[in-house]
C-alpha positions in Angstrom: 27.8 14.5 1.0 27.7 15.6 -2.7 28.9 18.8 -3.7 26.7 21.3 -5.2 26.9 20.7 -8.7 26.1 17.1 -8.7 23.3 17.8 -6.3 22.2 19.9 -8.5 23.0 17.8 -11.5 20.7 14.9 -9.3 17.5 17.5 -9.0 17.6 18.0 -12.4 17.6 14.7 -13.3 14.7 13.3 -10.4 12.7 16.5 -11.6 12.9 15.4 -15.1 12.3 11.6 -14.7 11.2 11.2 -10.8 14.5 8.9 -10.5 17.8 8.8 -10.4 18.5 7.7 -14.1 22.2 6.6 -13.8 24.1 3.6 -15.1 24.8 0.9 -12.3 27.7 -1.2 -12.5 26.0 -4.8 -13.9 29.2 -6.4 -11.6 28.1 -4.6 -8.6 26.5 -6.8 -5.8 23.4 -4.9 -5.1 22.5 -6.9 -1.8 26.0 -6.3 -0.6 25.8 -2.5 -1.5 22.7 -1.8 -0.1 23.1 -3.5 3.3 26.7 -1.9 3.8 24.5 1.7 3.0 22.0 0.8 5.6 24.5 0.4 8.8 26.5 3.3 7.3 23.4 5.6 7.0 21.5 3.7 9.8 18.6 3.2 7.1 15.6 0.8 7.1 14.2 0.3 4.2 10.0 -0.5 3.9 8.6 -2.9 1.8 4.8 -3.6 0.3 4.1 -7.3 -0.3 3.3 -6.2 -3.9 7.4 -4.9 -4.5 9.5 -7.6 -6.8 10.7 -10.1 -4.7 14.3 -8.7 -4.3 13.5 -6.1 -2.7 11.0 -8.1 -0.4 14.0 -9.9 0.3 16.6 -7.1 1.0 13.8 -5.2 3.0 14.3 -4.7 6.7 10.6 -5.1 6.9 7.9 -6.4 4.7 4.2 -5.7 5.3 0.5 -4.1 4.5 -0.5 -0.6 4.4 -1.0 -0.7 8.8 1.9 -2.5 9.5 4.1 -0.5 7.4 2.4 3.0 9.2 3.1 1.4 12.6 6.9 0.4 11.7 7.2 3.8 10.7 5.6 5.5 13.5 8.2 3.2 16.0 11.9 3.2 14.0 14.6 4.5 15.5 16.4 4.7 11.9 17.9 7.7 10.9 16.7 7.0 7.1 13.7 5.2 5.8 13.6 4.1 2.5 10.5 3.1 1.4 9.7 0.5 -1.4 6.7 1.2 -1.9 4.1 3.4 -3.4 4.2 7.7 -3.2 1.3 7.6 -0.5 3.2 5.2 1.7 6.2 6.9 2.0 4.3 10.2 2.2 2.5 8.3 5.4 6.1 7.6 6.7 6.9 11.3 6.5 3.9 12.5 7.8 4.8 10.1 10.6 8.8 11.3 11.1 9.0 15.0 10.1 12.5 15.4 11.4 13.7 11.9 9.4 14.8 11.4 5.6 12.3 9.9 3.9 13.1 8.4 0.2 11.4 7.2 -2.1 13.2 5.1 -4.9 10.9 6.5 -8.1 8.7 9.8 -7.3 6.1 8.1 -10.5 5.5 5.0 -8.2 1.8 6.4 -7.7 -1.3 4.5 -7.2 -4.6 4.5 -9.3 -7.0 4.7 -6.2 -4.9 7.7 -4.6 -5.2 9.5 -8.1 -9.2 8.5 -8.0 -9.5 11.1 -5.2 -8.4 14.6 -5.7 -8.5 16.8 -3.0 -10.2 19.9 -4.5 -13.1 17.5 -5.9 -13.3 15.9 -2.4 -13.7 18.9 -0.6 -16.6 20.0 -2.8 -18.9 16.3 -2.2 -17.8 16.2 1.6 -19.1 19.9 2.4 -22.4 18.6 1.2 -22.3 16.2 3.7 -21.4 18.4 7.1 -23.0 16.1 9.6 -20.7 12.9 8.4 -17.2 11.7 9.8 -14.7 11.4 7.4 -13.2 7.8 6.9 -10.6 7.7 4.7 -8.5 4.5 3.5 -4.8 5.0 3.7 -4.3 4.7 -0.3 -5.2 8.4 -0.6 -2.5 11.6 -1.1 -1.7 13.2 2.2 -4.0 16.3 0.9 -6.7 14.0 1.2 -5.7 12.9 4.9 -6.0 16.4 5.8 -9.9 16.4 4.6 -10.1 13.1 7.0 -11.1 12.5 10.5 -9.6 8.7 11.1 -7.4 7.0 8.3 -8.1 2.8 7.7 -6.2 0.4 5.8 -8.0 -2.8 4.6 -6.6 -4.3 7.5 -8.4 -2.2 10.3 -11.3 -0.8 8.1 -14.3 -2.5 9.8 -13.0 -2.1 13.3 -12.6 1.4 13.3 -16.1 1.5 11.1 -18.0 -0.5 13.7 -15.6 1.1 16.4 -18.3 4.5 15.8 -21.9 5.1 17.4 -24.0 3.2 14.9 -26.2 6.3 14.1 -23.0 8.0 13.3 -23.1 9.6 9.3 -19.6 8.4 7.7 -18.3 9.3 4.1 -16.5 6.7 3.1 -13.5 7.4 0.3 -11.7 6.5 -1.8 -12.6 3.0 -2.4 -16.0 2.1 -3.8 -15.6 -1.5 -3.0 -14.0 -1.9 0.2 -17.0 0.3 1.6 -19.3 -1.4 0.2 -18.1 -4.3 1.3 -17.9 -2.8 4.8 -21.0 -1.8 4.6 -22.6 -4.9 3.8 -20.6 -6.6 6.6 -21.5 -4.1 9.4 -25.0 -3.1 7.8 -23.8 0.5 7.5 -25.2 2.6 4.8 -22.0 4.7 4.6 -21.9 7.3 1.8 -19.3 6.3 -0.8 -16.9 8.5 -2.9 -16.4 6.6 -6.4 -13.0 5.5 -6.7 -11.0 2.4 -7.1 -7.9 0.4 -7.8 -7.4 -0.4 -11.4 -5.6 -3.2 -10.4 -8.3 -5.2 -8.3 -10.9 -3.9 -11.0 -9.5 -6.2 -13.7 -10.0 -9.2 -11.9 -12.6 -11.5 -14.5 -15.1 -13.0 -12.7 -15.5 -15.9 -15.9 -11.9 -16.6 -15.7 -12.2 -17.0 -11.4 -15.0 -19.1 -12.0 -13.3 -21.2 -14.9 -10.2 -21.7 -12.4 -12.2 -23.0 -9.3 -13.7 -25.5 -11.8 -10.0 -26.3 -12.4 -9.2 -26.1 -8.9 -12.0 -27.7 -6.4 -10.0 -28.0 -3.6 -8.6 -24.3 -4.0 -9.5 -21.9 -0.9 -10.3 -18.3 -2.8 -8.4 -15.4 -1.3 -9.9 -12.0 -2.3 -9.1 -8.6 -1.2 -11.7 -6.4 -0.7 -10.7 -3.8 -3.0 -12.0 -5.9 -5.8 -15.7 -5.6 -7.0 -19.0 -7.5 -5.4 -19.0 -10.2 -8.0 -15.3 -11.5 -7.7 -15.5 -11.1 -3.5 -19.0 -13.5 -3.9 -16.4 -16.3 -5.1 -14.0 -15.9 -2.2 -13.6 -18.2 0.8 -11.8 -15.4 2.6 -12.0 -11.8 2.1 -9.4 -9.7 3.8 -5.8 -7.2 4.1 -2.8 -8.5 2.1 -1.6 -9.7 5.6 -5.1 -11.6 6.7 -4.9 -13.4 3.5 -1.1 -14.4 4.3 -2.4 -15.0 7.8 -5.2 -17.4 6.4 -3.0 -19.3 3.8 -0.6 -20.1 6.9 -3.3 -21.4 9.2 -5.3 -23.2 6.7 -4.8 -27.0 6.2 -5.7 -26.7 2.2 -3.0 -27.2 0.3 -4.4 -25.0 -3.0 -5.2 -21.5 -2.8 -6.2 -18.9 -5.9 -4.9 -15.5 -4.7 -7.1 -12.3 -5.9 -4.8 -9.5 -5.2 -1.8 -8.1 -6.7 0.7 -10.8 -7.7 3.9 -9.4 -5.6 2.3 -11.0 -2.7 2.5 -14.5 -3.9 6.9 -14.0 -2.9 6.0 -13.8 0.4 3.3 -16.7 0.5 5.0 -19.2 -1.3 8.3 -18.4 1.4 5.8 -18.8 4.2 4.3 -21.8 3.5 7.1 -23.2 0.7 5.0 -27.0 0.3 1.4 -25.1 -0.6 0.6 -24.0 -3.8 -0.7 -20.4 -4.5 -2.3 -19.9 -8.5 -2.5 -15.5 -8.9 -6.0 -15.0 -10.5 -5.9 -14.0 -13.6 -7.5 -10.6 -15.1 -9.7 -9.8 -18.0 -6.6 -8.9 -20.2 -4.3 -11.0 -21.5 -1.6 -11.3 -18.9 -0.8 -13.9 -16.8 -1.4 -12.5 -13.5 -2.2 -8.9 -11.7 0.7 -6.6 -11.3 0.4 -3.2 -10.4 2.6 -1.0 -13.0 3.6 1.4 -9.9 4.5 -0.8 -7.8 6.4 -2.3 -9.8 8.6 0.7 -11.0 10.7 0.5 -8.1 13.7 -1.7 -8.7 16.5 -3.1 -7.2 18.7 -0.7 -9.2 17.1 2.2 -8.4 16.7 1.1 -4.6 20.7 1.3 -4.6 21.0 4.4 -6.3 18.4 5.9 -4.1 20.2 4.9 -0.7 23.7 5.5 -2.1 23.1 9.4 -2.8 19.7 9.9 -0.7 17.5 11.1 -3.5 14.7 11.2 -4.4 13.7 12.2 -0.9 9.9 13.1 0.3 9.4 16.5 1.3 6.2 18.4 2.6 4.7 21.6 3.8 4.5 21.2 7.5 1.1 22.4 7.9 -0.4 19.7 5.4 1.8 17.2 7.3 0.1 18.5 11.2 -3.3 18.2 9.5 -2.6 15.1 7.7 -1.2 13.8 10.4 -4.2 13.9 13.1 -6.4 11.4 11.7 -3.4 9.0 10.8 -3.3 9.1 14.5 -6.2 8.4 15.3 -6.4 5.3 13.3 -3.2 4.0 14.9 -4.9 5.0 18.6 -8.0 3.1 17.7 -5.6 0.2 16.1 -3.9 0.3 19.3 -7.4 0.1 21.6 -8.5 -2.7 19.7 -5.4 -4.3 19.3 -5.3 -4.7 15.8 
């Protein structure tokens, strides 16, 4: 335990920066650290595919927006640690009030969650009062509270086509995975207008220039990008369908549209294919996403070594968040997703 003036010291500090901003030993061997904190503190630490690739590797578990809900829902960890985005772990706690729940950089946020704010939401569903609420999981937990079933990418459809098919939905926050739903199930769901900056800047001449390059490339999109870019895909799914389909697929050349972290975990999988990250209409190389990628293997230690920055939230927004979190997971679990 620390004593109360470095606690202290530590708030300060996480509620000036969002992290702990201390110096780490460059001799210290961070793997060996963290895993001797995780049987001490019986810790698991949760991983997106889109994290840096050491902490994909340290992780106790490495997976999409659903698989990561339902590892959280079913640990019997004391700790989790999650490396991932502020919604996630927000998801984890909603999920295991009387657990710690950390968070190695309180600005690790996300675009499409920030697209959405509750207030504004609250206004544009109340003029639709005859319409379910279906809200993808990359939303604050103040949004899950204004929701009637959470979806991920992964079970989106399902639970969509899992509804009376005169049912009224609002569908938020992601403009394109609804429409894309809606164009796979015929729907004509009504659509809040938000979006992932990330899977926005994907450029539809530069796609098109690389399959030229590439024939025999399979296209993996994720729906979260626009209409134009999924037109170009061979397969449009979840970050763990298009890992999924990579595996099973006999090509041997596949241009992955989705955030870049995931091409770790791909290349691991199936070490003698060859995976080419789509490039955006910037000048990068590839498609990172900037929150993501603030967590690091530095701040991962410091964050399991002195427990901080931990999630913490009102318990009525985590009861009423939590209901239709549970209902996706019920469905998920009916359909056997």
């Amino acid at each position: 335990m620390l004593d109360i003036n470095t606690q202290l010291n530590f708030e300060n500090i996480i509620s000036k920066k969002g992290f702990l901003d201390l110096t780490v030993d460059p001799t210290l061997d961070l793997f060996y650290e963290i895993e001797k904190f995780k049987k001490e503190k019986n810790a698991i630490i949760l991983a997106h595919y889109y994290q840096d690739a050491d902490i994909q590797d340290i992780a106790d578990f490495v997976g999409d927006s659903l698989a990561l809900a339902q590892k959280a829902q079913s640990t019997t960890a004391d700790m989790i640690v999650f490396a991932g985005v502020h919604f996630m772990a927000e998801t984890a706690k909603i999920l295991n009030p009387h657990k710690k729940v950390l968070l190695p950089d309180l600005n690790a946020g996300c675009s499409l969650s920030d697209s959405a704010p509750p207030l504004l939401f609250k206004a544009f569903k109340d003029k639709h009062p005859n319409h379910i609420v279906i809200t993808y999981i990359n939303c604050s937990a103040g949004m899950k509270a204004l929701s009637d079933i959470i979806c991920t990418s992964s079970n989106a459809q399902a639970i969509v086509e899992s509804l009376p098919a005169d049912q009224q939905i609002i569908f938020a926050p992601d403009k394109n995975l609804g429409a894309w739903i809606n164009k796979q199930t015929g729907r004509n769901m009504v659509l809040w207008n938000g979006a992932c900056m990330v899977h926005e800047m994907f450029s539809y001449e530069k796609l098109t220039k690389l399959k030229v390059r590439h024939p025999n490339a399979k296209v993996l999109a994720h729906p979260e990008c626009e209409a134009p870019i999924l037109s170009l895909a061979d397969y449009i799914g979840s970050t763990s369908g298009i890992l999924k389909f990579a595996t099973k697929s006999i090509a041997q050349e596949f241009i992955v549209v989705t955030e870049a972290g995931i091409l770790h975990q791909m290349q691991k999988d199936n070490p003698t294919k060859t995976f080419i990250p789509s490039p955006p209409n910037n000048t990068c190389a590839c498609n990172d996403c900037p929150y993501m990628k603030l967590n690091t293997l530095e701040k991962l230690y410091l964050c399991i070594k002195y427990e901080l920055p931990e999630i913490i939230m009102d318990e009525n927004l985590r009861i009423a968040a939590k209901k239709p979190i549970d209902k996706m997971l019920e469905i998920s679990a009916k359909l056997n997703l």
